[in-house]
N, C-alpha and C positions, 0 to 999 in steps of 0.2 A: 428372725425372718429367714425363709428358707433361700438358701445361696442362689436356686434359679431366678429368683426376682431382681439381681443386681443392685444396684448400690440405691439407695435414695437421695435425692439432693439435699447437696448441704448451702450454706449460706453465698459461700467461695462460688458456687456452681453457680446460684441464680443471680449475683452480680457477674458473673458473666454471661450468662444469657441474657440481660439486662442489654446487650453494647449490640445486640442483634432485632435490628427494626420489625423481625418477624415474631418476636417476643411482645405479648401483651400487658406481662405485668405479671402476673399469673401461668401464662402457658406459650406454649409456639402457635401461630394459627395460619391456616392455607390463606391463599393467595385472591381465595373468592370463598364464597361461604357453605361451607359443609358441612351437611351431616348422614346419620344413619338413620333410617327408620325404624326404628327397634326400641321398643318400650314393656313395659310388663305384661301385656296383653299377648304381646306376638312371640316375646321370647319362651315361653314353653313350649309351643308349638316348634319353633326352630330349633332350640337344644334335641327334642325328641328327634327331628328327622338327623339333625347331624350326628348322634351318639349311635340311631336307632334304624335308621333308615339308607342300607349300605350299597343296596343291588344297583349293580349300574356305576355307582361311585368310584369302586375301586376294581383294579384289576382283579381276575380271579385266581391269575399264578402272580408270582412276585417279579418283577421286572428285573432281568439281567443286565447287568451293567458293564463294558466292555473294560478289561483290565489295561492300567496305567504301564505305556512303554517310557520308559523316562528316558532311554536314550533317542527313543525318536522325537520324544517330546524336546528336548533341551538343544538337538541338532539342528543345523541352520537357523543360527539365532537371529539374521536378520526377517526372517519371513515369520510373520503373526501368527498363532494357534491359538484355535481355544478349543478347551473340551466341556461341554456340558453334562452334568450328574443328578438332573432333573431340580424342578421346582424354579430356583432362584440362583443355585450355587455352578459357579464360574471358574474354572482355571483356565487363563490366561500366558503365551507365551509371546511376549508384545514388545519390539526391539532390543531382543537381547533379554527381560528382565521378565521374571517368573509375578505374575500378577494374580491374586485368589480375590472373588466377589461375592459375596453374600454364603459364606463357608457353612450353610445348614448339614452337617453330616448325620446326626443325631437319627436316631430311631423313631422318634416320638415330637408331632410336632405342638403338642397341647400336655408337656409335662408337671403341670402344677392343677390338670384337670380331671375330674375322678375317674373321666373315661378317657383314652390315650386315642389320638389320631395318629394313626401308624403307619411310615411309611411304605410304600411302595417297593421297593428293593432291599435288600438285607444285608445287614454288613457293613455298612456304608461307612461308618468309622474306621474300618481297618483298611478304606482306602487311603485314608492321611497318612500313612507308616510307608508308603511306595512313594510319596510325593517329593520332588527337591525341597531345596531350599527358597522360602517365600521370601523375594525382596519388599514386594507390597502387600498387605491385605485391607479390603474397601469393605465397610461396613454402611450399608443405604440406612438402616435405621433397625430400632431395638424389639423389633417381636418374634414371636421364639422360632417362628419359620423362616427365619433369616438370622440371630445373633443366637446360638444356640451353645452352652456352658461347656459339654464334653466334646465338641468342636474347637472352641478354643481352647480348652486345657491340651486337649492332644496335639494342637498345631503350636502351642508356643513355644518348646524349642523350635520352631521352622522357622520362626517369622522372625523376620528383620524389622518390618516398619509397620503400621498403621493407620491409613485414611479415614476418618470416619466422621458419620452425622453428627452437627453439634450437639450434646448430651449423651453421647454414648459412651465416649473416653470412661465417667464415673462406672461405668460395668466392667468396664475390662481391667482396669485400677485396681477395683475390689477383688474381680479374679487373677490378679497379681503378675499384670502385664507393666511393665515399667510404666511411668508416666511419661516420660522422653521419648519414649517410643511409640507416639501416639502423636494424633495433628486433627484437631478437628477444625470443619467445613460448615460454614453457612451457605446459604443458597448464593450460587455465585461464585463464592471465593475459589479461585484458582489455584494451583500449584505446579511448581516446576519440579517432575521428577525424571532425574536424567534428559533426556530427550524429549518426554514426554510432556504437556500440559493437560493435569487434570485438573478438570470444574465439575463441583457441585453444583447438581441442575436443582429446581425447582419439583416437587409433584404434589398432588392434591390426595394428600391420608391422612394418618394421625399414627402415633407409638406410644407406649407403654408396653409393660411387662405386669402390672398391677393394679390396685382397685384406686390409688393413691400416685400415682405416677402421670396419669395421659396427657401427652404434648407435653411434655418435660421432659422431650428431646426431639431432635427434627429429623425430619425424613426426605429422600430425597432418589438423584438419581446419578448418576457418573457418567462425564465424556472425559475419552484419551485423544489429544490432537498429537500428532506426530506432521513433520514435514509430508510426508505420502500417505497417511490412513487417517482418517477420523471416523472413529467408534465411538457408541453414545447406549448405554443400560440404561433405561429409563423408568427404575424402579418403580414399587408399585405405586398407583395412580389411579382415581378415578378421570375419566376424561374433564380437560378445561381448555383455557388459554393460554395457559404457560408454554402448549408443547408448540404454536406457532412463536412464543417469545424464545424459546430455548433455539429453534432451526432457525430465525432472523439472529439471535445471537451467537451461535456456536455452529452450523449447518453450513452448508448442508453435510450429513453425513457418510461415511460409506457404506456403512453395517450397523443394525440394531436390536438388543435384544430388548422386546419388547413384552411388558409383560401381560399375561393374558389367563386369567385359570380363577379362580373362585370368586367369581362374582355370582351378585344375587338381587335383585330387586331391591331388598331390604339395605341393603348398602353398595346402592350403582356410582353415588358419590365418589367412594375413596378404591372403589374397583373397577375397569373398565369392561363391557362385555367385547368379546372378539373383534365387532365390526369398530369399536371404536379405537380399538388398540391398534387395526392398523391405519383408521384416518390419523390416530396420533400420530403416526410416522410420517405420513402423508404429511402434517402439518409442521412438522420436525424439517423437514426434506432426506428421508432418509430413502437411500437406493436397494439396499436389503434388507431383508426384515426376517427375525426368527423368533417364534413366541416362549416365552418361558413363562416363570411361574406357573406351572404345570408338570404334569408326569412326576409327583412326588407323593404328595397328598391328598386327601381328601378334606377340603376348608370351606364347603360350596356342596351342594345338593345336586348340582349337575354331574352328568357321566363325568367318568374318570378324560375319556375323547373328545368331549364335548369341543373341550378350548380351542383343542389343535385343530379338527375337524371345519371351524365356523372361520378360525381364524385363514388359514389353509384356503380354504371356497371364499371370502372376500378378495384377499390378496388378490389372488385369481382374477376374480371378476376386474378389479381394478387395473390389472396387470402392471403388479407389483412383485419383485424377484424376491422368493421366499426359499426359506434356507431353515430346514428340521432335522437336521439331525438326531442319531439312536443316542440313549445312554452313555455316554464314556467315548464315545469315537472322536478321535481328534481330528483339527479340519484346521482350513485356511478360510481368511474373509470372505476368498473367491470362491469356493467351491460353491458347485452347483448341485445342493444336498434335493433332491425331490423323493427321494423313494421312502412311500407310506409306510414306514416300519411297523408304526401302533394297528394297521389295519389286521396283522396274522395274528394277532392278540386279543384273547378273549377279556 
């Protein structure tokens, strides 16, 4: 078996996933009942436009990525940064301690498919070699646009520690991450890092990496409570209930990245379209909002703009304080990011 599919479960695994209520016997399962639309009839149709069908999809130059200051970055450690590097992936500088979230650096986000979805910007690996030292890194769940193999081989001398979905640990294990250095998270379960209290939220997907694997590990989203900030990634998701059980349990918020970027009819389920992603905050209680899962890929038939554009004009409408930052620029939870970057882009 080719090394990007990570490990497969062993016996040790699924008695532990056994001691987790969201386990069926067989698989992890959401929280209400989900599916995709998508059957043999529809999938040839959809592979062609996703392999075949680009115009509008993706940018026409590759997208610049603002280059890592680490001494700006790592100064005034008590005040929050984060920088975002499109898509899903996070660097975080969050009471003092350097925080990485969903670390897709990779080139290629369909590397075991005959045609490659290819990012957006270039290079994007050789940003890890400028990065400090990771105290934390948060892994939401195992698809290859978010757990991604030459990502983490290049970060593991950085990394100190490991949060991640239950059934993810078996991937990182195989690519030869300590097992000690690893802690997994069922929906809910808390942890006390430094100052910090991070919980695993809830969301409505599914994971695998294979044809043999799906829900054979969970997915999910991350809040950090601090005495003064509570931030809340509320990884991918189709719209449900959870996101008003997550804002009554853990809410209201200050800041959210929420995610918003390839969706399709065909699986509205486990992806939200724009307008929904920001009633999820709305239902969350969160006070700013800034869309991710975007500006990396192309996963979705929609313009490359689409996300931000729908997401951006709801906000609005609702008047809801929205926060977009470019590629790579680092920011505080407060800034007041508005300026349409993506619009001088073809």
């Amino acid at each position: 078996m080719r090394k990007q599919f990570g490990a497969r479960t062993s016996e040790a695994d699924i008695q532990k996933y056994q001691t987790s209520k969201h386990w069926s016997g067989s698989k992890f399962e959401n929280l209400e009942e989900t599916s995709m639309d998508i059957n043999f009839q529809t999938l040839p149709k959809l592979l062609y436009k996703q392999f075949c069908e680009k115009k509008g999809r993706e940018p026409k130059a590759k997208l610049d990525i603002k280059p890592f200051n680490k001494n700006a970055f790592l100064n005034s450690p008590l005040q929050s940064k984060f920088i975002w590097y499109g898509h899903s992936s996070i660097l975080m500088r969050h009471h003092g301690r350097t925080i990485l979230i969903d670390p897709m650096f990779g080139p290629n986000a369909a590397p075991i498919a005959p045609f490659p979805v290819k990012r957006f910007s270039d290079n994007t690996l050789d940003l890890i070699e400028h990065f400090p030292e990771i105290d934390l890194l948060l892994m939401s769940h195992d698809h290859y646009d978010h757990l991604d193999l030459a990502s983490i081989q290049k970060l593991k001398p950085k990394v100190k520690h490991y949060f991640v979905a239950l059934g993810v640990a078996r991937h990182l294990v195989k690519w030869g991450i300590p097992k000690k250095n690893i802690t997994e998270f069922d929906w809910w379960t808390n942890q006390q890092f430094e100052d910090i209290t991070i919980t695993f939220t809830p969301t409505r997907h599914f994971s695998g990496r294979g044809l043999t694997d799906r829900a054979k590990s969970l997915w999910g989203g991350w809040a950090f409570k601090t005495a003064k900030e509570n931030i809340w990634f509320s990884g991918d998701s189709g719209y449900g209930s959870h996101f008003k059980d997550i804002g009554k349990e853990l809410g209201p918020f200050d800041f959210g990245f929420m995610e918003c970027g390839q969706y399709n009819e065909n699986w509205q389920q486990i992806h939200m379209y724009p307008e929904e992603s920001v009633q999820a905050a709305l239902d969350a209680g969160v006070s700013k909002i800034m869309p991710v899962h975007w500006g990396g890929f192309a996963l979705a038939q929609h313009s490359w703009k689409d996300p931000v554009d729908r997401f951006v004009k709801e906000a609005e409408r609702l008047n809801i304080s929205v926060s977009h930052p470019a590629l790579g620029g680092m920011h505080s939870f407060t800034n007041e990011l508005v300026h349409r970057w993506w619009d001088d882009i073809q």
